[in-house]
Every structure is written in C-alpha cells, then in structure tokens.
Backbone as JSON Lines, residues from 0, in Angstrom:
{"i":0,"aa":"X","n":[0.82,-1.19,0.0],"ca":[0.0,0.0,0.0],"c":[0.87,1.25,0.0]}
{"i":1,"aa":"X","n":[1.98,1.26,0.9],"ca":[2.99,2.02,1.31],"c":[3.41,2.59,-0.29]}
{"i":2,"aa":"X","n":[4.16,1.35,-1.06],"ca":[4.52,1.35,-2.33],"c":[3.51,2.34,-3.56]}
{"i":3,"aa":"X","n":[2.05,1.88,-2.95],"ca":[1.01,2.55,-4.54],"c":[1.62,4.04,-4.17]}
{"i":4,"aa":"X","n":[1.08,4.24,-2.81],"ca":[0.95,5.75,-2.56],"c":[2.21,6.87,-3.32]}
{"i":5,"aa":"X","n":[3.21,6.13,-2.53],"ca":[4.97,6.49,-3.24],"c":[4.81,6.59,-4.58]}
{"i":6,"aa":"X","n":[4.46,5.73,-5.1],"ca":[4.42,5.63,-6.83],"c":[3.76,6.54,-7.58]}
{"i":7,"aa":"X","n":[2.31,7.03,-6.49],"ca":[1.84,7.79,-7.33],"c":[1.79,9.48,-7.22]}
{"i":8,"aa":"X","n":[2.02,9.83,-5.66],"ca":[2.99,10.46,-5.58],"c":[4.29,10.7,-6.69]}
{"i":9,"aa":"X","n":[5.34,10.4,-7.47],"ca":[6.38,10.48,-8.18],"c":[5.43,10.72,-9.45]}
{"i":10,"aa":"X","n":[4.28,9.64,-9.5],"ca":[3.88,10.17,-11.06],"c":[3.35,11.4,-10.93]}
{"i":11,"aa":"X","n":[3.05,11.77,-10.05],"ca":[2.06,12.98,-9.94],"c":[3.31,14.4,-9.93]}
{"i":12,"aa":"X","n":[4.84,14.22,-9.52],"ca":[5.39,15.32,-9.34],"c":[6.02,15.25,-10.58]}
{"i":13,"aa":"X","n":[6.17,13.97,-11.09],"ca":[6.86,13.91,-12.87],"c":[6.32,14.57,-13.8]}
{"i":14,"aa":"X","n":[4.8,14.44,-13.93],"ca":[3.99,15.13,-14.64],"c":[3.86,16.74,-14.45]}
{"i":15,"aa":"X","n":[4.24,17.26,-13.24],"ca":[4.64,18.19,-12.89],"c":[5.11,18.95,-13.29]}
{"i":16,"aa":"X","n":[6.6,18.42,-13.79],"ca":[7.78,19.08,-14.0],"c":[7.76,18.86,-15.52]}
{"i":17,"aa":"X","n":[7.16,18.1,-16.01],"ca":[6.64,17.97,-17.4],"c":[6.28,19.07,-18.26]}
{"i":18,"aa":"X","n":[4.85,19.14,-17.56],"ca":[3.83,20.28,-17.59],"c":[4.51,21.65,-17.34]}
{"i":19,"aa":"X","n":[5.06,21.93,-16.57],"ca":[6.04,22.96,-16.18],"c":[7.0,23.38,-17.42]}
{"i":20,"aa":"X","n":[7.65,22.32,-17.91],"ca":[8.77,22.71,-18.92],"c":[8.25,22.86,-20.33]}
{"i":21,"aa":"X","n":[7.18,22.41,-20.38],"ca":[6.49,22.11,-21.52],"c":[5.15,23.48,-21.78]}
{"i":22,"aa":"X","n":[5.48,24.53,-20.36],"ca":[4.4,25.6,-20.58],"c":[5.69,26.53,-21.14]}
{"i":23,"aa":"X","n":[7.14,26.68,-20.96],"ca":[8.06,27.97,-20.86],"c":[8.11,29.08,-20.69]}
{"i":24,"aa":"X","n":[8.71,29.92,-21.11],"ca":[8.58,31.07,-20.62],"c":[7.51,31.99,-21.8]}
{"i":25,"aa":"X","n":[6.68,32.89,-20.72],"ca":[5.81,33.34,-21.19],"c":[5.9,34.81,-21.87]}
{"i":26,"aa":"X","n":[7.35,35.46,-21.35],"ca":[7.79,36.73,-21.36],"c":[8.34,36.63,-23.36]}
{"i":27,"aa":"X","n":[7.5,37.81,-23.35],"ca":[7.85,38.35,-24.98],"c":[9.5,38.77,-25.32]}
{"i":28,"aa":"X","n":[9.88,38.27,-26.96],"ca":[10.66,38.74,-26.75],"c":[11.19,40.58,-27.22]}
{"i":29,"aa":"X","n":[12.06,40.38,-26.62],"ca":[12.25,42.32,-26.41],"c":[14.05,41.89,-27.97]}
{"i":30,"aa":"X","n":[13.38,43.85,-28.8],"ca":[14.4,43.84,-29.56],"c":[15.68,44.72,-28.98]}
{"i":31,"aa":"X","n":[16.88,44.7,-29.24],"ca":[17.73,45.05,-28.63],"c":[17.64,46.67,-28.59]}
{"i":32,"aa":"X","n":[16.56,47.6,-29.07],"ca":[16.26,48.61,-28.91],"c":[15.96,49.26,-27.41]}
{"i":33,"aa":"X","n":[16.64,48.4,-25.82],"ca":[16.28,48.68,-24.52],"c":[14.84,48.27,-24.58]}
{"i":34,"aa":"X","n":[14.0,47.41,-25.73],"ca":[12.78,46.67,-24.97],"c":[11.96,47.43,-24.91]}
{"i":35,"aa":"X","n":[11.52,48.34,-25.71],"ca":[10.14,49.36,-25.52],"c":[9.26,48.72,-26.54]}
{"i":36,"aa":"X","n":[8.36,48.61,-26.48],"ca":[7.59,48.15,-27.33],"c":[7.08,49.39,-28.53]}
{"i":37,"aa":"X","n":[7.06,48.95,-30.05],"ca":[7.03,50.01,-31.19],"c":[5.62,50.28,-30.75]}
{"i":38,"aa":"X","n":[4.95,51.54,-31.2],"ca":[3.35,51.63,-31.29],"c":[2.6,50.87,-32.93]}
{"i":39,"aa":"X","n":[1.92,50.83,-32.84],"ca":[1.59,49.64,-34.01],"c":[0.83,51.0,-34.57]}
{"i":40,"aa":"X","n":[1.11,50.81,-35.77],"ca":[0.44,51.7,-36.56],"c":[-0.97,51.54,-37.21]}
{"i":41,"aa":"X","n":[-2.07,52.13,-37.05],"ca":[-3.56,52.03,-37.69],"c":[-3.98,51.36,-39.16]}
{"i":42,"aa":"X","n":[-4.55,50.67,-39.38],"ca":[-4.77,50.56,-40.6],"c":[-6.28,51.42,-41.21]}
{"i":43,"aa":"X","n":[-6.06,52.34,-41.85],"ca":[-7.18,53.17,-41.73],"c":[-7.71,51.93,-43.05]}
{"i":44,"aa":"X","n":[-9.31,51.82,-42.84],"ca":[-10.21,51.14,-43.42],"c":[-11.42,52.41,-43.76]}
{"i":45,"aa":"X","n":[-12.03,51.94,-45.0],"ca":[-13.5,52.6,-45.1],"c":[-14.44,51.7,-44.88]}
{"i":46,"aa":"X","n":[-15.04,52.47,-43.54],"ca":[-15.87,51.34,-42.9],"c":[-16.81,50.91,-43.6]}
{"i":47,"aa":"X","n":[-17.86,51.26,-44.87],"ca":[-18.44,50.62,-45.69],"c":[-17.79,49.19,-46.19]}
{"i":48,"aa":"X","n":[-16.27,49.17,-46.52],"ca":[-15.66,47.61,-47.1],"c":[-15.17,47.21,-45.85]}
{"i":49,"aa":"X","n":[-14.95,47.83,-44.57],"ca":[-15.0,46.79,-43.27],"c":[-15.96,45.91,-43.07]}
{"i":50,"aa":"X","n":[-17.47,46.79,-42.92],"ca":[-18.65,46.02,-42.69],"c":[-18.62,45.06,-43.71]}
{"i":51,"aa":"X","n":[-18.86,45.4,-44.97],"ca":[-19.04,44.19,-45.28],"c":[-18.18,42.84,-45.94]}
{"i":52,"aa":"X","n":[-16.86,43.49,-45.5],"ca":[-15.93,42.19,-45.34],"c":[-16.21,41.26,-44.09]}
{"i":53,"aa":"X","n":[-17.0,41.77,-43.44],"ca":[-17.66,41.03,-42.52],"c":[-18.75,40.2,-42.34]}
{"i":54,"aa":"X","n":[-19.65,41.22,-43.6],"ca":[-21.08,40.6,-43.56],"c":[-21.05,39.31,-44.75]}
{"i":55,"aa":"X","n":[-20.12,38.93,-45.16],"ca":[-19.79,38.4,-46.61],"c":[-19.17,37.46,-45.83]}
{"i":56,"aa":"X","n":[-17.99,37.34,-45.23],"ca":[-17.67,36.04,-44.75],"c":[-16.64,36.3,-43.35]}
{"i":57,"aa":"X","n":[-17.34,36.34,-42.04],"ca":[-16.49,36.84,-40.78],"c":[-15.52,35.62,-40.81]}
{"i":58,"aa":"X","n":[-15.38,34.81,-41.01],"ca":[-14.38,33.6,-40.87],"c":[-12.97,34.52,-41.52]}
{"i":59,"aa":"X","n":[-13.27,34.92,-42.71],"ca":[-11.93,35.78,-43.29],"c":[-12.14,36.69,-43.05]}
{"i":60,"aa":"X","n":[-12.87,37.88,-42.51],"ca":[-12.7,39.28,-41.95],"c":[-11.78,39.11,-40.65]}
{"i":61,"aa":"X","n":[-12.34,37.98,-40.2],"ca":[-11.74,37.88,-38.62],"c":[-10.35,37.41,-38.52]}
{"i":62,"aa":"X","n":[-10.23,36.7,-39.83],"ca":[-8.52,36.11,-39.83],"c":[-7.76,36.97,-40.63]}
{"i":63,"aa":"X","n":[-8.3,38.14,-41.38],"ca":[-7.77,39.72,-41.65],"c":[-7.54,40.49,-40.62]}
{"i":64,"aa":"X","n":[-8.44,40.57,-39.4],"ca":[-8.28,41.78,-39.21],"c":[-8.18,41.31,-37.22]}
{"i":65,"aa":"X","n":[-8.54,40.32,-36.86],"ca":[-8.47,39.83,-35.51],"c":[-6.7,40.22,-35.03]}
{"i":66,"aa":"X","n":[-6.88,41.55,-33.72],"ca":[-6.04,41.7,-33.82],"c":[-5.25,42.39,-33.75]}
{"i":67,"aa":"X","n":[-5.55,43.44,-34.69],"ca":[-5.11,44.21,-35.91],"c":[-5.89,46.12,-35.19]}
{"i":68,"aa":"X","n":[-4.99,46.87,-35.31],"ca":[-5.36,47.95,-34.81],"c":[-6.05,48.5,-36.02]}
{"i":69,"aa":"X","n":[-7.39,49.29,-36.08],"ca":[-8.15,49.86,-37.34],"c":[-8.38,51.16,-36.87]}
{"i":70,"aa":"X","n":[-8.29,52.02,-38.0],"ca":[-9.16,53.35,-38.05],"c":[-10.14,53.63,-39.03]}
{"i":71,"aa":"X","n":[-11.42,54.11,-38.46],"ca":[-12.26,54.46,-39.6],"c":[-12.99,55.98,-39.2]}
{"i":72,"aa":"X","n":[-14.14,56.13,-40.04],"ca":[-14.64,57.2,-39.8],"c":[-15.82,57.19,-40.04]}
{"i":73,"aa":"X","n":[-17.06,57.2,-39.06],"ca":[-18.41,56.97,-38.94],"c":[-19.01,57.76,-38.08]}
{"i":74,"aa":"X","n":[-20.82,57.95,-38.92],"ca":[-21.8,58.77,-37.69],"c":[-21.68,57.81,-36.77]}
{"i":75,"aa":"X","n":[-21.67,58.37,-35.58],"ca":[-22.18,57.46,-34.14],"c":[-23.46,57.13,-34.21]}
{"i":76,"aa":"X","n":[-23.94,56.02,-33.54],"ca":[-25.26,55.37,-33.45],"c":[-25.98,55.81,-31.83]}
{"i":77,"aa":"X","n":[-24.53,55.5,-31.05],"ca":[-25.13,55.42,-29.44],"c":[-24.03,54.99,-28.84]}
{"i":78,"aa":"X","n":[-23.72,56.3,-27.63],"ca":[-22.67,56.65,-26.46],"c":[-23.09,56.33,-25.59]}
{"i":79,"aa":"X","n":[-22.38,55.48,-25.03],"ca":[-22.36,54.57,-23.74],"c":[-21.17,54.97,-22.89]}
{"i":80,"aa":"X","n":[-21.38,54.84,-21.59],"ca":[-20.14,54.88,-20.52],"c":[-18.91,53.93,-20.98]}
{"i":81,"aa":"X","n":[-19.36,52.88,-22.09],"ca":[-18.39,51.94,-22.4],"c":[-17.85,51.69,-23.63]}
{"i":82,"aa":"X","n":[-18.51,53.05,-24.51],"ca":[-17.82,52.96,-25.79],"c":[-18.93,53.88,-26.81]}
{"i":83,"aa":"X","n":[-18.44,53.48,-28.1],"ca":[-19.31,53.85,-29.06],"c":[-19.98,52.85,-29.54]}
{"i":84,"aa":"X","n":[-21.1,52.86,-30.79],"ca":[-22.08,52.33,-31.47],"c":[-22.12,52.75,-32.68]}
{"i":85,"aa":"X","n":[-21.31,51.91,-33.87],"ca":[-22.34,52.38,-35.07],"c":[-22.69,51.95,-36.17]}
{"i":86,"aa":"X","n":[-23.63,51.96,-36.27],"ca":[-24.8,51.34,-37.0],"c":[-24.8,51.87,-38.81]}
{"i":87,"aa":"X","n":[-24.87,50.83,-39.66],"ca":[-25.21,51.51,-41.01],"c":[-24.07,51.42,-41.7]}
{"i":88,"aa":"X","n":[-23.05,50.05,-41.3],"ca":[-21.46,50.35,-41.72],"c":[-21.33,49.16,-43.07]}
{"i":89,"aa":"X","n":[-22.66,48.99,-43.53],"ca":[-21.87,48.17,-44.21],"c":[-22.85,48.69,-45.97]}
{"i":90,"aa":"X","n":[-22.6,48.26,-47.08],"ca":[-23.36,49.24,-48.52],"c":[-24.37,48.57,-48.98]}
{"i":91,"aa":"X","n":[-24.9,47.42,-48.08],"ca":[-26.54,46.97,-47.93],"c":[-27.21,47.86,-47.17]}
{"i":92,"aa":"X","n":[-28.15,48.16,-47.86],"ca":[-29.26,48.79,-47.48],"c":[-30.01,48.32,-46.24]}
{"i":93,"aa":"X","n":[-29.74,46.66,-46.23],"ca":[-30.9,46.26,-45.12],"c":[-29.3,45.66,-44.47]}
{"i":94,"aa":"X","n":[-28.84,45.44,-43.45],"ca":[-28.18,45.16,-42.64],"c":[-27.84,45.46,-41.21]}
{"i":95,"aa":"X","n":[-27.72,44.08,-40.46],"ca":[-27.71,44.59,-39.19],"c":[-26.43,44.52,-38.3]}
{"i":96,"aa":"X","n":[-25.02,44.36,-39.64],"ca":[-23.95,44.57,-38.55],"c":[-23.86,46.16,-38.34]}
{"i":97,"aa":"X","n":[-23.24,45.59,-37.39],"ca":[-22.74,47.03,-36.36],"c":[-21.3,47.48,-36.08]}
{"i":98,"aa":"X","n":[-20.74,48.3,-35.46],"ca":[-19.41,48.25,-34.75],"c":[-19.44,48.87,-33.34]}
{"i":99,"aa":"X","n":[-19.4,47.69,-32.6],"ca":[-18.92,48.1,-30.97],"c":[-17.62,48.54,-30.69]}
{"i":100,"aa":"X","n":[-17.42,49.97,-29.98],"ca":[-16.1,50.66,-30.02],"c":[-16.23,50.57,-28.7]}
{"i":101,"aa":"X","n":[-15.44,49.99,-27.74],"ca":[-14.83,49.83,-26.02],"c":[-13.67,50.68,-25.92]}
{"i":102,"aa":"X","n":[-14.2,52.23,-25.57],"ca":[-13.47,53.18,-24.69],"c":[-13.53,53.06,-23.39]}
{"i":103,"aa":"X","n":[-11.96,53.46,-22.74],"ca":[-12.2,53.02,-21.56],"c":[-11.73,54.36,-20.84]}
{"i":104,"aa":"X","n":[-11.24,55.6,-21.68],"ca":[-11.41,57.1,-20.81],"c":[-13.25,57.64,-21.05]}
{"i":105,"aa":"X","n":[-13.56,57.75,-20.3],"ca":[-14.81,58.42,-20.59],"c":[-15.03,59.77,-20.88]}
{"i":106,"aa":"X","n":[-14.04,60.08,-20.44],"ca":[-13.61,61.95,-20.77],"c":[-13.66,62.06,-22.49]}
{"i":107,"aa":"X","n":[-12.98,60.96,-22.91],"ca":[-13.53,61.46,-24.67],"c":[-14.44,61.57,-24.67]}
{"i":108,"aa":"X","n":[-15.7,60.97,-24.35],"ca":[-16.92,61.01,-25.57],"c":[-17.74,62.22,-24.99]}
{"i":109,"aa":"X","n":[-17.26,62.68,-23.97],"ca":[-18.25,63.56,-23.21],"c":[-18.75,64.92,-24.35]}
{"i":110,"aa":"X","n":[-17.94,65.07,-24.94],"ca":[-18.13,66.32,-26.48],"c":[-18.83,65.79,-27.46]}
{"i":111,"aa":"X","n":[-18.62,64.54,-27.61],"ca":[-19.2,63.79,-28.71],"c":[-20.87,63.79,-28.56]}
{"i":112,"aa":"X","n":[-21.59,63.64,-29.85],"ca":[-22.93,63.39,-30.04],"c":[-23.69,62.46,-30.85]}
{"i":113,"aa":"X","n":[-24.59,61.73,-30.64],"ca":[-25.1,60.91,-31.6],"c":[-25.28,61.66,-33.02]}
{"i":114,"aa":"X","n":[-25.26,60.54,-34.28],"ca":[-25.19,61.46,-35.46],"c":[-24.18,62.32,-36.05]}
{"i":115,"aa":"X","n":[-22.86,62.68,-35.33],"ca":[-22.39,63.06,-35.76],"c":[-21.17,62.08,-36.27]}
{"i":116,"aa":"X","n":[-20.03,62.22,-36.83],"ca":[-19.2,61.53,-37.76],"c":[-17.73,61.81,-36.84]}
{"i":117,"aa":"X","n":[-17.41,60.51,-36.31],"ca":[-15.86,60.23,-35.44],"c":[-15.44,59.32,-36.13]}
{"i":118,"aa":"X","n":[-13.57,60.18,-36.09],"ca":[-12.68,58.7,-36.34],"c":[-12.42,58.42,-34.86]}
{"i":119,"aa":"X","n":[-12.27,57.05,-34.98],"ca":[-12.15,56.34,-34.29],"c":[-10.78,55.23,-34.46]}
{"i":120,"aa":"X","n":[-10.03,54.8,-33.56],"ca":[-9.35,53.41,-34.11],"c":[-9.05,52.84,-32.75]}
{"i":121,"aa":"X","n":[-9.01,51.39,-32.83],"ca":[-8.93,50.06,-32.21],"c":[-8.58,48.98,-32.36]}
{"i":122,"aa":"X","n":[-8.61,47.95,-31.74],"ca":[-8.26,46.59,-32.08],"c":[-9.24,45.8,-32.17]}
{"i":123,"aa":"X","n":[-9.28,44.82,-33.46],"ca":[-10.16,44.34,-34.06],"c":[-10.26,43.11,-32.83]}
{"i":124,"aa":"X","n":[-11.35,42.68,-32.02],"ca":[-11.18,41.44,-31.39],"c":[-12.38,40.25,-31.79]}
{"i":125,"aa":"X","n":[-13.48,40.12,-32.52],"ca":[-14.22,39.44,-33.62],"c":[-15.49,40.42,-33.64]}
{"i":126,"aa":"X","n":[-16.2,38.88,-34.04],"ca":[-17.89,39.41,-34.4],"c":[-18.87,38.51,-33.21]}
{"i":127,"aa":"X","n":[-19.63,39.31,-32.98],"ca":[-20.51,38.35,-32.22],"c":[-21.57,38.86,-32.39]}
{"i":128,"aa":"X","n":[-22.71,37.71,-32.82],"ca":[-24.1,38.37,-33.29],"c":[-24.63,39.77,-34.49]}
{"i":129,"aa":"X","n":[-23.58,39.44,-34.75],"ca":[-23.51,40.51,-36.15],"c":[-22.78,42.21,-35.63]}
{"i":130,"aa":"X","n":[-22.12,42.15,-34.58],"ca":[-21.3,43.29,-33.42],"c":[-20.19,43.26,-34.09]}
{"i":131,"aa":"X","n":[-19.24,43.86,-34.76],"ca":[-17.78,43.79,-35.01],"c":[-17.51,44.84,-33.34]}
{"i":132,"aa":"X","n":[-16.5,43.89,-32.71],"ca":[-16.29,44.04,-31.49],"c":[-14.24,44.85,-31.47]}
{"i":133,"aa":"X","n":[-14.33,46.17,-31.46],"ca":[-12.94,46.88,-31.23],"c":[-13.07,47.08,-29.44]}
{"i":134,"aa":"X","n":[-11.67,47.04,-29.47],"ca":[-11.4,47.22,-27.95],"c":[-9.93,48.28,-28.11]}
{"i":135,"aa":"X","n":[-10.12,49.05,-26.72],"ca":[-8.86,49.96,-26.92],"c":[-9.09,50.71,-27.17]}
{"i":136,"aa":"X","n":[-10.49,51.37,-27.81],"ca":[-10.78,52.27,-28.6],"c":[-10.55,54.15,-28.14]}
{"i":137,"aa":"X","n":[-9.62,54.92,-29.18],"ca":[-9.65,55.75,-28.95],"c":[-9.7,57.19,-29.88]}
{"i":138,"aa":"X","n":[-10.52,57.97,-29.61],"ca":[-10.9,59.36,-30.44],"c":[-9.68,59.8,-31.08]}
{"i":139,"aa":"X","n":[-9.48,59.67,-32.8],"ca":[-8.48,59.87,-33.51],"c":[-8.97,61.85,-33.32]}
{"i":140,"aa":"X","n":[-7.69,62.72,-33.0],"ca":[-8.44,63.85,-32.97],"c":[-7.77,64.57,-34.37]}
C-alpha cells in the first residue's frame, strides 16, 4: 500500500515538472532597442468595405483583421459609458452589422454626439451576433 501511494505520488510530481517545462517562458521577446515596445500603426479602413468584409464572410474578416489595430470614420449610433455604437457600416441597405467601439477614458466622448461623424481606431477582437467588437478604442483627434 505504502509502495502505490509512493508511486503515485512520483507520477504525480513527474507530470509536474513535465507540464512545467512544456508551458516555458511566457515573457515576450524584447528587440535590442532597450525593450520598448514600437506603437503599431492604424490601418485606416472605409468602414463601408469593413462592414461588409464582414457581412460576406467573418471567418476571413476575422482572420484579416483579428487583432489588428483599425481606423475608420463613422456617424455614431449610441454613447455609452463603455464605448461607441455604429450602425449603417456596411453598402446593404438592409443590414444589421454594427461596430462596438470599447473606450475606456470616458472623458472622450463627453463632447461627442449621436449622429455626428468620429474617427475612431482600435483593435479588431471578432464578431458576435452581427457586433464587429474593437477594444482599446480611442478618439483619432
């Protein structure tokens, strides 16, 4: 009995050290520039061929652009404490994608108004329910 316990004990700390070496190190690597990270530059898009590179096939919008920092320029739909809304982004007439913009200073939008026309840019993170979902989002001024 003495023996199972021992045994399984060892398998249990082997797998351990397994699992351990087999996760490595998680730290990015840094270029010999002292390690600052570059700012990633925007890809300005016209959100009419955003939307509907989306509404046409999100499997490849999302493996374009998942990711990927964007700028565009659209009326707002609807200002939230948690971002923007806007609606009407794609050159179908009847469509119900959207773009969810996740600001996280709230001090931008406080000037801002529904209806009127913001650039905007973010990071593309997918679609859900017909939502093209940016995060990061901040008022190109």
């Amino acid at each position: 009995m003495k023996h199972k316990i021992m045994s399984t004990i060892l398998v249990l700390i082997v797998i351990g050290v397994i699992a351990s070496a087999a996760g490595g190190s998680k730290k990015a690597a840094t270029s010999g520039t002292g390690g600052t990270a570059q700012p990633q530059t925007a890809t300005v898009v016209d959100v009419k061929a955003f939307g509907d590179e989306f509404d046409a096939n999100q499997v490849a919008a999302e493996n374009k652009y998942k990711n990927k920092l964007v700028q565009f320029t659209a009326p707002i739909s609807n200002i939230t404490d948690t971002g923007l809304s806007f609606q009407n982004v794609t050159s179908k007439e009847f469509s119900t994608t959207q773009i969810s913009c996740n600001i996280s200073d709230k001090n931008s939008v406080l000037s801002l108004k529904n209806g009127e026309s913001a650039t905007v840019k973010g990071t593309v993170t997918g679609q859900t329910i017909g939502v093209i979902e940016l995060n990061d989002c901040s008022i190109v001024k």
